[in-house]
PASEBA-1860 file (N, C-alpha, C; in nm, 3 decimals):
! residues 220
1> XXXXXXXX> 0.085/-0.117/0.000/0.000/0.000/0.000/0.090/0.123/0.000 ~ 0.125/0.169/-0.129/0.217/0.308/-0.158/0.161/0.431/-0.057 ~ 0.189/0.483/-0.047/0.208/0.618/0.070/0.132/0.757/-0.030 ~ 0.064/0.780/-0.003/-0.074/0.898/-0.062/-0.196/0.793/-0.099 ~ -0.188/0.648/-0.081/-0.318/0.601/-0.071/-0.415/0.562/0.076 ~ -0.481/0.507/0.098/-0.604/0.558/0.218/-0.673/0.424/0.212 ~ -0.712/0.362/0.352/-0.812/0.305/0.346/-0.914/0.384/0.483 ~ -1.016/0.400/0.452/-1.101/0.461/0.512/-1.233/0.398/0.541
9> XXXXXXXX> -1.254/0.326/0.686/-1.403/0.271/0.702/-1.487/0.345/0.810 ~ -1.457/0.493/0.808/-1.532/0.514/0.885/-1.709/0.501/0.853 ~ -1.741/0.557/0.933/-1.860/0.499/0.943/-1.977/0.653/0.916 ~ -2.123/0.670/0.861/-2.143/0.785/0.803/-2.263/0.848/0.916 ~ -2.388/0.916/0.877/-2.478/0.937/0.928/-2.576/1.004/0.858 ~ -2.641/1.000/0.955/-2.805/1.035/0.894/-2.854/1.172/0.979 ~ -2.911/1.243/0.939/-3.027/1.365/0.989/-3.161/1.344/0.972 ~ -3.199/1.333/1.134/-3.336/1.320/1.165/-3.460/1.415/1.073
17> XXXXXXXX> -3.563/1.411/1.109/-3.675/1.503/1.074/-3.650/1.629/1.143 ~ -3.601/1.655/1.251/-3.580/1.770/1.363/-3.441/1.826/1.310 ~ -3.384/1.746/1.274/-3.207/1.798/1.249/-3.118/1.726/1.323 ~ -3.128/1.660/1.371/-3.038/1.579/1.500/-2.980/1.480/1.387 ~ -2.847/1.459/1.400/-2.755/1.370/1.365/-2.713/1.219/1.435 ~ -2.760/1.157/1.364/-2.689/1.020/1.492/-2.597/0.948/1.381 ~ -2.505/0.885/1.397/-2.381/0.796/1.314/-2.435/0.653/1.278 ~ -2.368/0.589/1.246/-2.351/0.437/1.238/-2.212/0.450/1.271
25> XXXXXXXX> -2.207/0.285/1.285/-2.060/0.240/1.320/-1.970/0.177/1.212 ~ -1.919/0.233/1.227/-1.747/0.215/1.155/-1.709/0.092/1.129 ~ -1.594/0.018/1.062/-1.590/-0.111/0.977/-1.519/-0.177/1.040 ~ -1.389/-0.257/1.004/-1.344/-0.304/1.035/-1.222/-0.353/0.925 ~ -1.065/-0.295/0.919/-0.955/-0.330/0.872/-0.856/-0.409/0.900 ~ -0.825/-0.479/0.841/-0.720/-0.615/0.891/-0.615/-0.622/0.760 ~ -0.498/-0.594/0.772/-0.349/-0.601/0.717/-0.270/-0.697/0.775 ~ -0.225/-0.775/0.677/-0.184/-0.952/0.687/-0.086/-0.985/0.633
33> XXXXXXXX> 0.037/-1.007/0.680/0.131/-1.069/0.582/0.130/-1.227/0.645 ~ 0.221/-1.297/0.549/0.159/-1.434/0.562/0.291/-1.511/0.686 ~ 0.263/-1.576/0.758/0.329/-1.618/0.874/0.396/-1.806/0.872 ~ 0.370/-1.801/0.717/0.381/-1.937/0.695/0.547/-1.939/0.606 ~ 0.632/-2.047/0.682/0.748/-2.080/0.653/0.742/-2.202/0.638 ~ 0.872/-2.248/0.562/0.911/-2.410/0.534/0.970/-2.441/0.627 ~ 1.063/-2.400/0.662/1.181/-2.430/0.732/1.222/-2.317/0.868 ~ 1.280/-2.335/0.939/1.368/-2.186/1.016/1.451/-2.113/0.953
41> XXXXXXXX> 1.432/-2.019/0.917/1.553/-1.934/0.889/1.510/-1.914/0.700 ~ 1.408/-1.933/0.699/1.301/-1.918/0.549/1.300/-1.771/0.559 ~ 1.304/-1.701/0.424/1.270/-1.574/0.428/1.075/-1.547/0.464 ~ 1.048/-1.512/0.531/0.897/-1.408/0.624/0.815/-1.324/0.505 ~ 0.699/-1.314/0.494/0.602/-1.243/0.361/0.655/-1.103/0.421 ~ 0.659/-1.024/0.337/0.688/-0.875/0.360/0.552/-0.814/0.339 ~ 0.566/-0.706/0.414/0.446/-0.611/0.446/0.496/-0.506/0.394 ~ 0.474/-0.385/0.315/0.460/-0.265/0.328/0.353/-0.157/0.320
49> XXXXXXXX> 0.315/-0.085/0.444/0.187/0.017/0.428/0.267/0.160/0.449 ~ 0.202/0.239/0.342/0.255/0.349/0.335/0.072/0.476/0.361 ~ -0.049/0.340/0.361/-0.124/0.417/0.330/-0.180/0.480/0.464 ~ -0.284/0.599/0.461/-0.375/0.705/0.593/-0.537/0.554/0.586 ~ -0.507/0.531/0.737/-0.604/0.471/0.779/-0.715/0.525/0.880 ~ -0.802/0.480/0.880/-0.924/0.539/0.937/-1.004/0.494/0.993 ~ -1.074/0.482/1.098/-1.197/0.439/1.170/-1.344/0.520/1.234 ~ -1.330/0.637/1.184/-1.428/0.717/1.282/-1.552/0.693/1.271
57> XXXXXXXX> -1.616/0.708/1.366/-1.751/0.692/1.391/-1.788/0.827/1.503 ~ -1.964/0.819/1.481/-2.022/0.895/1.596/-2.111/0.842/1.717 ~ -2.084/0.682/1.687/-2.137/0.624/1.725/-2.010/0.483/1.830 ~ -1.911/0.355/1.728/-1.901/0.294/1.775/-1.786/0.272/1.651 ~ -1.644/0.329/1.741/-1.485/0.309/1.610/-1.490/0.205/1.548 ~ -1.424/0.237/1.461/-1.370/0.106/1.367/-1.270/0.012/1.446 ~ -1.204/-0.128/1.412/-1.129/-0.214/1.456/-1.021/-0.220/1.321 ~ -0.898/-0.233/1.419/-0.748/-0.239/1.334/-0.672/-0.350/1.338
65> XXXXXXXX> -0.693/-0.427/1.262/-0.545/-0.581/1.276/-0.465/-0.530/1.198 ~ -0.335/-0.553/1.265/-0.217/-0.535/1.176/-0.158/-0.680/1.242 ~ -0.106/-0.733/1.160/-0.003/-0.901/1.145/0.113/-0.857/1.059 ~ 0.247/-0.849/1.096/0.388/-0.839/1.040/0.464/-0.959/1.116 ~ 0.557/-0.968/1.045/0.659/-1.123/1.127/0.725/-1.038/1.225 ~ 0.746/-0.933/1.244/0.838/-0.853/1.289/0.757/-0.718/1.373 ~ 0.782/-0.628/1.459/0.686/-0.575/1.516/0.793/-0.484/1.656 ~ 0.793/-0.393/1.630/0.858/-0.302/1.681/0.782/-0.201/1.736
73> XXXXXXXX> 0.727/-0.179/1.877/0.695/-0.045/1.892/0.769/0.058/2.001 ~ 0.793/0.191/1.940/0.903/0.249/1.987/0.841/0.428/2.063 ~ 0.910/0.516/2.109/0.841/0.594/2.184/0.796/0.670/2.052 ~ 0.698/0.802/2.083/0.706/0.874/1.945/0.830/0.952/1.902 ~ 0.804/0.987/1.790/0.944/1.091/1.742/0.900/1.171/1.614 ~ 0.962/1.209/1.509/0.913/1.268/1.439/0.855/1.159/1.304 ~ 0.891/1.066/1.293/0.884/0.989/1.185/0.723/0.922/1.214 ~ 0.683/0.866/1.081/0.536/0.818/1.052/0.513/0.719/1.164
81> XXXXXXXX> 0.377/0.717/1.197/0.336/0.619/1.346/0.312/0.483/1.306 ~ 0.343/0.455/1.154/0.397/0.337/1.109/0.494/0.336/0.973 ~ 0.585/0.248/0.980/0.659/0.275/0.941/0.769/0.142/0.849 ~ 0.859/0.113/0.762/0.949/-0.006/0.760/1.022/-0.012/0.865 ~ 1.017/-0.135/0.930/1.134/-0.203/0.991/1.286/-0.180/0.956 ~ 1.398/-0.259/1.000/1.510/-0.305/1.033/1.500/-0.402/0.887 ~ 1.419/-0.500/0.831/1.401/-0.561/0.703/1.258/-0.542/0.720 ~ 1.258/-0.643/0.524/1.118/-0.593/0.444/1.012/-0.660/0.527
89> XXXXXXXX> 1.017/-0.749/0.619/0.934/-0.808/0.738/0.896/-0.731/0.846 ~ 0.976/-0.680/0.897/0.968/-0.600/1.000/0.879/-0.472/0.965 ~ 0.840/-0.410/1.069/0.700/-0.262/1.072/0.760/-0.195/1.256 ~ 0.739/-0.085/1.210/0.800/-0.040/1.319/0.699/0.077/1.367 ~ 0.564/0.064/1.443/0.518/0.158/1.520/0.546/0.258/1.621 ~ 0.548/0.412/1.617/0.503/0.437/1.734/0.419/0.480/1.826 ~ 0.435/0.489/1.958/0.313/0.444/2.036/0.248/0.547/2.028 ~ 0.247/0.663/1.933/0.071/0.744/1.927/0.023/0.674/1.811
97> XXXXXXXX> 0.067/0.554/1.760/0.007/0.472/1.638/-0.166/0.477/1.710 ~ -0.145/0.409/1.847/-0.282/0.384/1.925/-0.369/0.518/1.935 ~ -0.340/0.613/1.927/-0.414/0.702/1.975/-0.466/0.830/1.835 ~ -0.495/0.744/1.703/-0.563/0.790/1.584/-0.630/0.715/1.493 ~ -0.688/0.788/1.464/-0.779/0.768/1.341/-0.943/0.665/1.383 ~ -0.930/0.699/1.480/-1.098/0.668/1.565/-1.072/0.522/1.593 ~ -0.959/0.430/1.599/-1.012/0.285/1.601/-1.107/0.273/1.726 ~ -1.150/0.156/1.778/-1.210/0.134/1.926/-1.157/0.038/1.957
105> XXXXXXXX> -1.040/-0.050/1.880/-1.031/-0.197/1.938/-0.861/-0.178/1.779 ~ -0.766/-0.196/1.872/-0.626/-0.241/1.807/-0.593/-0.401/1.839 ~ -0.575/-0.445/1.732/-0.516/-0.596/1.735/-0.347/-0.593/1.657 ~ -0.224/-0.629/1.718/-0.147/-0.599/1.628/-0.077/-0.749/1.696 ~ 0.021/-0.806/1.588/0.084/-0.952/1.606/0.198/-0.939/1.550 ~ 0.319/-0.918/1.595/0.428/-0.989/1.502/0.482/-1.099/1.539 ~ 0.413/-1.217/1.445/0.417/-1.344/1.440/0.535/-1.372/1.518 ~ 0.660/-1.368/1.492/0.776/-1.423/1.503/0.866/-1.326/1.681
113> XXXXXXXX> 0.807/-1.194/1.651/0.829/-1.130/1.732/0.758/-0.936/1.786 ~ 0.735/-0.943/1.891/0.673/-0.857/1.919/0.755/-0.775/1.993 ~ 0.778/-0.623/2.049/0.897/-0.555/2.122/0.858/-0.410/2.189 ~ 0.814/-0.377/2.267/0.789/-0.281/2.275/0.874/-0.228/2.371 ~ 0.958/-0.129/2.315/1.069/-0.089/2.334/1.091/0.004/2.469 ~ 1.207/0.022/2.563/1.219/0.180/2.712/1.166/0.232/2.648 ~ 1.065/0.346/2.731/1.010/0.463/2.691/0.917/0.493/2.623 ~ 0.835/0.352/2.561/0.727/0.352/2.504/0.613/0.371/2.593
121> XXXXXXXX> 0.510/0.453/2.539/0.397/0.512/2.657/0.269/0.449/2.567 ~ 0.221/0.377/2.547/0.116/0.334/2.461/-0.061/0.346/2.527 ~ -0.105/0.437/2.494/-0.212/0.502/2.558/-0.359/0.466/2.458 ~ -0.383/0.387/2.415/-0.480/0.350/2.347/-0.636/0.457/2.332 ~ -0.673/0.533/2.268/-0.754/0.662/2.297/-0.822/0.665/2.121 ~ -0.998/0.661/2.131/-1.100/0.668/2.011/-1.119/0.819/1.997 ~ -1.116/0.854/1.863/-1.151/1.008/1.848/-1.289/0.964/1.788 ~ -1.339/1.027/1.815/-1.505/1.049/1.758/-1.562/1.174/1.671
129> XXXXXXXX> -1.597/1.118/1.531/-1.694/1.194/1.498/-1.771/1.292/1.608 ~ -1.794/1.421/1.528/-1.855/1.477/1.590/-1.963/1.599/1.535 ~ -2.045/1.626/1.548/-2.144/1.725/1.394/-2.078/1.860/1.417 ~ -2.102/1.903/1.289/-2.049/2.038/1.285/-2.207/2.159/1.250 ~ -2.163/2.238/1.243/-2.273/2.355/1.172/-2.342/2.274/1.068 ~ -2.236/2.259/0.970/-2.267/2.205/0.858/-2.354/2.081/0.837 ~ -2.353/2.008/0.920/-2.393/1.837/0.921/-2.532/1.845/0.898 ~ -2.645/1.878/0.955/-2.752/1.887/0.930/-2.846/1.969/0.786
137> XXXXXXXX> -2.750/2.007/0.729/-2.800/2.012/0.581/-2.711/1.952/0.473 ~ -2.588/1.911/0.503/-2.531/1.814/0.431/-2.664/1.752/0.330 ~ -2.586/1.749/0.200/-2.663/1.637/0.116/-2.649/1.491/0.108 ~ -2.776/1.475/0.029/-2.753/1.291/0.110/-2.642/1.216/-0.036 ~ -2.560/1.151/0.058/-2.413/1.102/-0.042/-2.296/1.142/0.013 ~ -2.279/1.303/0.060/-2.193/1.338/0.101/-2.082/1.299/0.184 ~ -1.967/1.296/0.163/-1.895/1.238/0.259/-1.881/1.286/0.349 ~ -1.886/1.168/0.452/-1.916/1.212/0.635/-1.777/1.308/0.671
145> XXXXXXXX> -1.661/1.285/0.607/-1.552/1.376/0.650/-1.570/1.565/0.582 ~ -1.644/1.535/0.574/-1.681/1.745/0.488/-1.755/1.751/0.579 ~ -1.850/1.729/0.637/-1.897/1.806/0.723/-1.916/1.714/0.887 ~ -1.842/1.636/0.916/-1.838/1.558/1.092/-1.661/1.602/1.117 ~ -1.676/1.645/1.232/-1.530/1.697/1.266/-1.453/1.562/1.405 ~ -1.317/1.527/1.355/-1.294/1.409/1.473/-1.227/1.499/1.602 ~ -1.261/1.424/1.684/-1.252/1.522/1.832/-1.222/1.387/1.932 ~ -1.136/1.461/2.039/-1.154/1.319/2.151/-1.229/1.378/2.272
153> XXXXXXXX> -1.383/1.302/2.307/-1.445/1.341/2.409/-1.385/1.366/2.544 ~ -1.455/1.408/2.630/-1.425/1.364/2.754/-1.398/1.217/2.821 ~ -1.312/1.237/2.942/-1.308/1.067/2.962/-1.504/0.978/2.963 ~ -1.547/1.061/3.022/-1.668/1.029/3.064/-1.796/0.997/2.955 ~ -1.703/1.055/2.845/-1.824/1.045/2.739/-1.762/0.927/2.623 ~ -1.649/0.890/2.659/-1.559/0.830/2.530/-1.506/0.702/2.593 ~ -1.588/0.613/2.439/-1.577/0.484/2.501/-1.425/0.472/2.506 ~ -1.414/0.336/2.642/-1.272/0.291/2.618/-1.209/0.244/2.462
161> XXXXXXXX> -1.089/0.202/2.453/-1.040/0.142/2.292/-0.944/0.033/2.345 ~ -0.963/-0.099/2.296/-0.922/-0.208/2.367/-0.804/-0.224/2.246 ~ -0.710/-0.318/2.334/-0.596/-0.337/2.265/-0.545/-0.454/2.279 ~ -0.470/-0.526/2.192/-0.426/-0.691/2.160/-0.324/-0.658/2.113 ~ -0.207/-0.736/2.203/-0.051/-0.728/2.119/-0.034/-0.862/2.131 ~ 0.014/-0.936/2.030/0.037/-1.071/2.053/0.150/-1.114/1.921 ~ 0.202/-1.234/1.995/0.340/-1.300/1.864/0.278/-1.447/1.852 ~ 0.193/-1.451/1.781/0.111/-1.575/1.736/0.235/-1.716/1.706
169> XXXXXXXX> 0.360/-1.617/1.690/0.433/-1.769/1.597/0.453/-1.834/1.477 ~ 0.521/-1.847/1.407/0.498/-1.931/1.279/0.505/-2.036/1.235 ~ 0.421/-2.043/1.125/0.316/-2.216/1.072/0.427/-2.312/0.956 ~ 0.393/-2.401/0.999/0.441/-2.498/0.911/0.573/-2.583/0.927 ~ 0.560/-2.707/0.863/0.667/-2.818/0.943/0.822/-2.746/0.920 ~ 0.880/-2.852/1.071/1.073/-2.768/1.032/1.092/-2.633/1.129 ~ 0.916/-2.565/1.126/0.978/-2.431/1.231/0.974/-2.454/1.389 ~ 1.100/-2.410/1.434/1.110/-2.377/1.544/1.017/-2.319/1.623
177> XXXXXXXX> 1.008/-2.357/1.770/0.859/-2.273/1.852/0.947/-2.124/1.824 ~ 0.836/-2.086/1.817/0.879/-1.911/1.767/0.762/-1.815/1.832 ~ 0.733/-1.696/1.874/0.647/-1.591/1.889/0.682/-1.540/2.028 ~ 0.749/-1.457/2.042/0.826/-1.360/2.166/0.758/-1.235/2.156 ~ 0.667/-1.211/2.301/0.699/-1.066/2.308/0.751/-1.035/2.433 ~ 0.839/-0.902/2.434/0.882/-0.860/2.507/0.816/-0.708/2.533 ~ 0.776/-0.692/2.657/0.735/-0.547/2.731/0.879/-0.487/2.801 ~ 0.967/-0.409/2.733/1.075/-0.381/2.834/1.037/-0.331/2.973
185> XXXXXXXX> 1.145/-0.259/3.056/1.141/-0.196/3.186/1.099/-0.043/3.113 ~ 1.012/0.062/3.177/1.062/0.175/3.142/0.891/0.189/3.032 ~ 0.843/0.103/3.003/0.690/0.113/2.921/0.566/0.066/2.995 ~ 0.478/0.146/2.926/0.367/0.132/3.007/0.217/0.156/2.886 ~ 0.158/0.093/2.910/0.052/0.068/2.845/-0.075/0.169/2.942 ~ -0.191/0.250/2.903/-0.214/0.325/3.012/-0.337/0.343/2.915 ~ -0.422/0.253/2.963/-0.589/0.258/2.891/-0.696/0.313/2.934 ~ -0.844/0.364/2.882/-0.927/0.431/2.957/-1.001/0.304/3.018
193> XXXXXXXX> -1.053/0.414/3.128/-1.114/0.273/3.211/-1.246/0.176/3.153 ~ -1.229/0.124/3.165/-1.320/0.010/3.118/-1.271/-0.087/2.991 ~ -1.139/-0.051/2.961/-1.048/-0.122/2.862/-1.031/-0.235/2.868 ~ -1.019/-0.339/2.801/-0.960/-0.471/2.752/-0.822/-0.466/2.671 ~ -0.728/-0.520/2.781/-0.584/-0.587/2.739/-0.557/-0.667/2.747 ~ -0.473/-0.732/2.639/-0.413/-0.873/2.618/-0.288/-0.868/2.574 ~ -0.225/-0.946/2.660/-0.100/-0.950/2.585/-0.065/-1.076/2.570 ~ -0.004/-1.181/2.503/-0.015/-1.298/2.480/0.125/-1.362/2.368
201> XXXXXXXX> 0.155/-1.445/2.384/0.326/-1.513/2.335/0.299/-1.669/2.255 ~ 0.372/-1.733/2.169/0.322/-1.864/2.133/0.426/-1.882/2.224 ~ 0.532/-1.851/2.234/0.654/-1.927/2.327/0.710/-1.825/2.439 ~ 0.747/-1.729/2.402/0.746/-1.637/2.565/0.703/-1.509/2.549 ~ 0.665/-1.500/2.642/0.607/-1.392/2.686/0.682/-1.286/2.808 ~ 0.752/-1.211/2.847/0.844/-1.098/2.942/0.761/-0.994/2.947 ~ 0.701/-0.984/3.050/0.642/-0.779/3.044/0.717/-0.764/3.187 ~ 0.769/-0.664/3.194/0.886/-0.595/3.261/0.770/-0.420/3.306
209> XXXXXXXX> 0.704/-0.385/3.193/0.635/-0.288/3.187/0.516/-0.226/3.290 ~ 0.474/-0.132/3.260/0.337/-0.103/3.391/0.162/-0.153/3.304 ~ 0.105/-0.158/3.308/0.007/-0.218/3.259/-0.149/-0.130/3.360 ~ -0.219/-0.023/3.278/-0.333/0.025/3.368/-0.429/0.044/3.307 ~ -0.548/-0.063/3.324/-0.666/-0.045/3.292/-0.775/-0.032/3.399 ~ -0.804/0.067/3.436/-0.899/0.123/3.573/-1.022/-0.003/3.560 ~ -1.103/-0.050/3.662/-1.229/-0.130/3.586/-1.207/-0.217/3.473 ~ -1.105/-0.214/3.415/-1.109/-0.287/3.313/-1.052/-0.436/3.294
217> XXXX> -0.940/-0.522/3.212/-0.963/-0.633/3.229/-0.792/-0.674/3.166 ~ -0.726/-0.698/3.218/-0.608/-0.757/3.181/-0.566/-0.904/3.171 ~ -0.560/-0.945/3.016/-0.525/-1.080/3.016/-0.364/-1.063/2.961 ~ -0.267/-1.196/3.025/-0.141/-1.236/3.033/-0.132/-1.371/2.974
END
């Protein structure tokens, strides 16, 4: 996916008889490279996304899988919140990856290995549609991004956005048990309350990290 292209599922809306705006909910995107080897030490399917992804809703975010063999997430900096790896396998996030484009639910896997690097702050946070002036005479067709503006509510008004990091491992006879993630010392995962986390390993699993979901639900 070359870099100036887009996948976009947000989600649109409708205007009542009165003028009142209510949304639908948003889609659901999943990016896959393939996790299947012959042997150990087989070259890994390469991934590259260069494209602007999207989830917004006014109602209920979109959901994000990303699957790379390789999986790096690092603090922010100036560079894209996804990005190439170290090789053509590898994807290298950083941690305001979580906190755009409206998802409600992040799933991310690098099969072979997962890393989330000192100093990573990974704060998982849904922006929401929201009506503008404009929205209520919008014509019907129009795209929901000309006239719904994305905003992040209050804690109180904005659902939590659940998150899945996992190293599933890779398939097929000859491979070695494989799928590591590592949470270094120094990172912290820091969700709104009522969140769902998982973090999960085919062969090990290390979190070293802080882990806070208020009310919410942490699986290991």
């Amino acid at each position: 996916l070359q870099r100036g292209s887009a996948i976009d599922v947000s989600g649109g809306a409708t205007v009542g008889p009165s003028g009142s705006v209510s949304g639908t909910a948003a889609g659901r995107i999943a990016l896959e490279s393939s996790k299947a080897v012959a042997m150990t030490g087989d070259a890994i399917g390469e991934m590259h996304v260069g494209a602007a992804i999207a989830g917004y809703s006014m109602s209920q975010g979109g959901s994000l899988r990303l699957r790379a063999a390789e999986i790096d997430i690092v603090p922010a900096d100036t560079g894209a919140t996804l990005r190439n790896g170290a090789s053509g396998s590898a994807r290298t996030l950083s941690d305001a990856f979580f906190a755009q484009g409206g998802f409600a639910s992040f799933d991310v896997e690098g099969a072979q290995r997962l890393q989330i690097h000192a100093g990573a702050q990974i704060a998982p946070r849904t922006d929401h549609w929201v009506a503008t002036p404009t929205s209520s005479s919008a014509a019907t067709s129009t795209r929901a991004a000309d006239h719904l503006q994305a905003q992040r509510l209050p804690d109180a008004l904005r659902g939590a956005a659940n998150l899945s990091l996992s190293a599933g491992g890779l398939l097929l006879d000859g491979v070695e048990a494989s799928g590591q993630l590592t949470m270094e010392a120094g990172t912290r995962i820091a969700a709104d309350a009522g969140a769902k986390i998982k973090l999960s390993a085919n062969a090990d699993l290390r979190v070293d990290g802080q882990i806070d979901a208020a009310a919410g639900q942490v699986t290991l």
